[in-house]
N, C-alpha and C positions, 0 to 999 in steps of 0.2 A: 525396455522402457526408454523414452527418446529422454537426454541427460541436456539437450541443448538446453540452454538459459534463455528464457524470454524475458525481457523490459516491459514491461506494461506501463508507459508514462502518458499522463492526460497531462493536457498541455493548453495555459491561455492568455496568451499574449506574451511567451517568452521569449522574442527573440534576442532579447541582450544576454539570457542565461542559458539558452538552447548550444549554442557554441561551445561554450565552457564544458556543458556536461558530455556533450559526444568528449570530448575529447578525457576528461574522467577518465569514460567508462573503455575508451583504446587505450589509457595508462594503466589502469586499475583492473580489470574483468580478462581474461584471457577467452579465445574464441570453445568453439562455437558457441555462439548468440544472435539471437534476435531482438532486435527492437520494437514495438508497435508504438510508435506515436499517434498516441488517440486525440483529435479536435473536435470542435464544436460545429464551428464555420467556416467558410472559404476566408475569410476577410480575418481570421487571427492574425497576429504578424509572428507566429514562429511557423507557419505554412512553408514561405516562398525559402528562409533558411533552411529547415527541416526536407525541403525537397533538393536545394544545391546541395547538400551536402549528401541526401542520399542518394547523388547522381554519381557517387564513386563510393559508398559502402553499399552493396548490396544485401547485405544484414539488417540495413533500419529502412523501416515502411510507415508509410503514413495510413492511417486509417480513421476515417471520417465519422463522427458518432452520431448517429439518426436514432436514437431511443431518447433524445431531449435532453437536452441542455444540463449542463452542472456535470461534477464529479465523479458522483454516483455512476451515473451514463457512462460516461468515460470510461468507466473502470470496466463497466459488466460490457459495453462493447470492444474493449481491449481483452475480455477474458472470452470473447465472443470469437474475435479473431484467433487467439492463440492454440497453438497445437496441443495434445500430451503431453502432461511433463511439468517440469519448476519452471512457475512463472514469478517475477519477481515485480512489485508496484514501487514506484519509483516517483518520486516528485521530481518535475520537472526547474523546481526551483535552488537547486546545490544544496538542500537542505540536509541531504541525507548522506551517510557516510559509505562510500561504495565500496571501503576498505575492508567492512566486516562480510562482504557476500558472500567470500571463500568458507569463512566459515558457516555464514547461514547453510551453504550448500552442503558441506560437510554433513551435517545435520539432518537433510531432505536425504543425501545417501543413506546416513545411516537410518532412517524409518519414518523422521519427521514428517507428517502431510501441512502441517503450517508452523513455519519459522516465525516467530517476530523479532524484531530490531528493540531492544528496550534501552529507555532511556534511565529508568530506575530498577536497575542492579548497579551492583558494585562494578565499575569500571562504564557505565552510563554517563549521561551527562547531557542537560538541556542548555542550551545558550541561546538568550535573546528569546524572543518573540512575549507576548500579552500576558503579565502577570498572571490574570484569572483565570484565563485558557491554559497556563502552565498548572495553576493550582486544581484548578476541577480534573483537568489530564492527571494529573499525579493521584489525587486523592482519587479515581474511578478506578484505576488500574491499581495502588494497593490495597482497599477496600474490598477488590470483588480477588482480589489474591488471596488476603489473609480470610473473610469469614464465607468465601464459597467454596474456595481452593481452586479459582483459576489457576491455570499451571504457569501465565505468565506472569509481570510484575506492570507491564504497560499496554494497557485494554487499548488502546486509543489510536497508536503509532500508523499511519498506514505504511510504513516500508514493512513490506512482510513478503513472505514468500510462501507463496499455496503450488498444491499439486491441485491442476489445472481439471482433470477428473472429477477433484475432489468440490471445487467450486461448484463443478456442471450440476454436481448429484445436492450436492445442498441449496443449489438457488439463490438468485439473490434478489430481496423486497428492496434496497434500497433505490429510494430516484433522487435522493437529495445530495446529500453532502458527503462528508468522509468518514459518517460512523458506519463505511462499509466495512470498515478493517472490524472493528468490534462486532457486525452484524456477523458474519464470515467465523470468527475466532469463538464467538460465542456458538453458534451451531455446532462448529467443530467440536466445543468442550462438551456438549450435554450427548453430542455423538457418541462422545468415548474416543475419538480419533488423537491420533499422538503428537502433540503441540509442543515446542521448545521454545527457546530464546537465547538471543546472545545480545550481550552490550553495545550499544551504539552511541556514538556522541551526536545531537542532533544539533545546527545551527541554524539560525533566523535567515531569510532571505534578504539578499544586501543591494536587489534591485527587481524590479516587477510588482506588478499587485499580488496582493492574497486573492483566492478568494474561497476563506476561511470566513462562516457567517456564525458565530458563536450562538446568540439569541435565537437566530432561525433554523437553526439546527439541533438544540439544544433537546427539543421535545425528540428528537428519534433517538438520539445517543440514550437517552432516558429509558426507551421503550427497550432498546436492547441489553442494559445494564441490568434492567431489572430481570431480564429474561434469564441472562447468564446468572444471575445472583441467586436463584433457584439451584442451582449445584447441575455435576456431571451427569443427567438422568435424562430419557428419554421426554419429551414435551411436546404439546403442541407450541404451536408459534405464538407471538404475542397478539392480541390483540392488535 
C-alpha cells in the first residue's frame, strides 16, 4: 500500500497565506509527500506563488479544477488527481493544526479508512470564527455522536484524512460547499468502514476571505445529517 501522504488543499485567493503554509507543512509533516493544490481559475492570486515555489519542491503540484467552481469541486478534483493511499484535506487558510497529522496517520496504519480532526473532544478546541457556524458545528457533530452513535464527536471539520480508494468506491454527490467532509464520513459510517478521531485545535483565519456560505449551504449539510442520523446500516442515498 503506497504510505506517501497527499495534501489535498483547494485554494482561493490565498496568496498572503499560501507561503506560511508550505512552510508549516516542511517544519511539521516529514517526507514522503505530495501536495495537490486544487484552483479554480488561472487569475487566483495564490497561482503565480504556488507555482515559484513549486519550482524548487517537486512534491507540491498545482492542479486546475474543471468540475465547477467552489469547494466541493475542489476537493473531488484533488481526490481525482491523487494516487492510493492517505490523502489528507487541508485548508489552505492556517486554520488547521498540522501538528496532529502524525497521529492521524498513526491511525490510517493502524486500520482507520477516515481520520477526523475533532475539535470537540477533550483536548479540542475551536478559536475565533462565526458564533452560529461554531454552535450549529458543535451541536450537528454531538447530536449525531450521542443518538446515532457516529464514531466521531465533529461531523463537520473538513481536515480529515480518507483512504483515497475508499473515497473512489463511495462517491461523491457533493458540488457545493464543505459539507463534503460529513457527506464522505457519513457514507463511511452506514458502510460499516472503521472511522477514528483525534483532537485538533482549530483557529480563525487572520487574513484572506472565507468562502464559507452558512445560509447557502446549509440545505445540504441538512440532507446528509439526516442521512447519517439513520444509524451504521446499509441505505440508499438521500434524496
Amino acid at each position: 500500500m503506497n504510505r506517501t501522504l497527499q495534501l489535498i488543499v483547494p485554494v482561493y485567493n490565498e496568496h498572503k497565506n499560501f507561503p506560511r503554509l508550505v512552510e508549516q507543512i516542511e517544519q511539521q509533516l516529514t517526507p514522503p509527500l505530495r501536495m495537490l493544490v486544487v484552483y479554480d481559475f488561472d487569475e487566483d492570486t495564490t497561482v503565480p506563488v504556488a507555482r515559484d515555489l513549486a519550482a524548487t519542491r517537486p512534491w507540491l503540484k498545482l492542479v486546475r479544477n474543471d468540475l465547477g467552481r467552489g469547494p466541493a469541486n475542489a476537493i473531488r478534483a484533488g481526490f481525482a488527481a491523487a494516487d492510493p493511499g492517505p490523502a489528507l484535506v487541508v485548508m489552505a487558510d492556517l486554520s488547521d493544526d498540522l501538528a496532529v497529522v502524525p497521529a492521524m496517520l498513526e491511525r490510517y496504519a493502524a486500520g482507520s479508512r477516515v481520520v477526523c480532526a475533532s475539535r470537540y473532544v477533550k483536548g479540542g478546541r475551536q478559536i475565533g470564527g462565526p458564533l452560529l457556524k461554531r454552535m450549529l458545528s458543535r451541536t450537528a457533530g454531538l447530536s449525531l455522536h450521542w443518538l446515532a452513535g457516529f464514531p466521531v464527536h465533529d461531523a463537520t471539520n473538513n481536515f480529515r484524512l480518507y483512504d483515497v480508494d475508499l473515497v473512489r468506491d463511495l462517491g461523491i454527490d457533493s458540488e457545493h460547499g464543505f459539507e463534503i467532509a460529513l457527506e464522505l464520513t457519513a457514507k463511511a459510517f452506514r458502510r460499516g468502514v472503521v472511522i477514528t478521531e483525534v483532537p485538533t485545535i482549530w483557529r480563525d483565519r487572520d487574513a484572506g476571505e472565507s468562502r464559507f456560505r452558512l445560509l447557502k449551504w446549509l440545505p445540504h449539510y441538512l440532507r446528509w445529517y439526516w442521512y447519517a442520523l439513520r444509524g451504521p446500516r446499509q441505505a440508499q442515498l438521500p434524496e
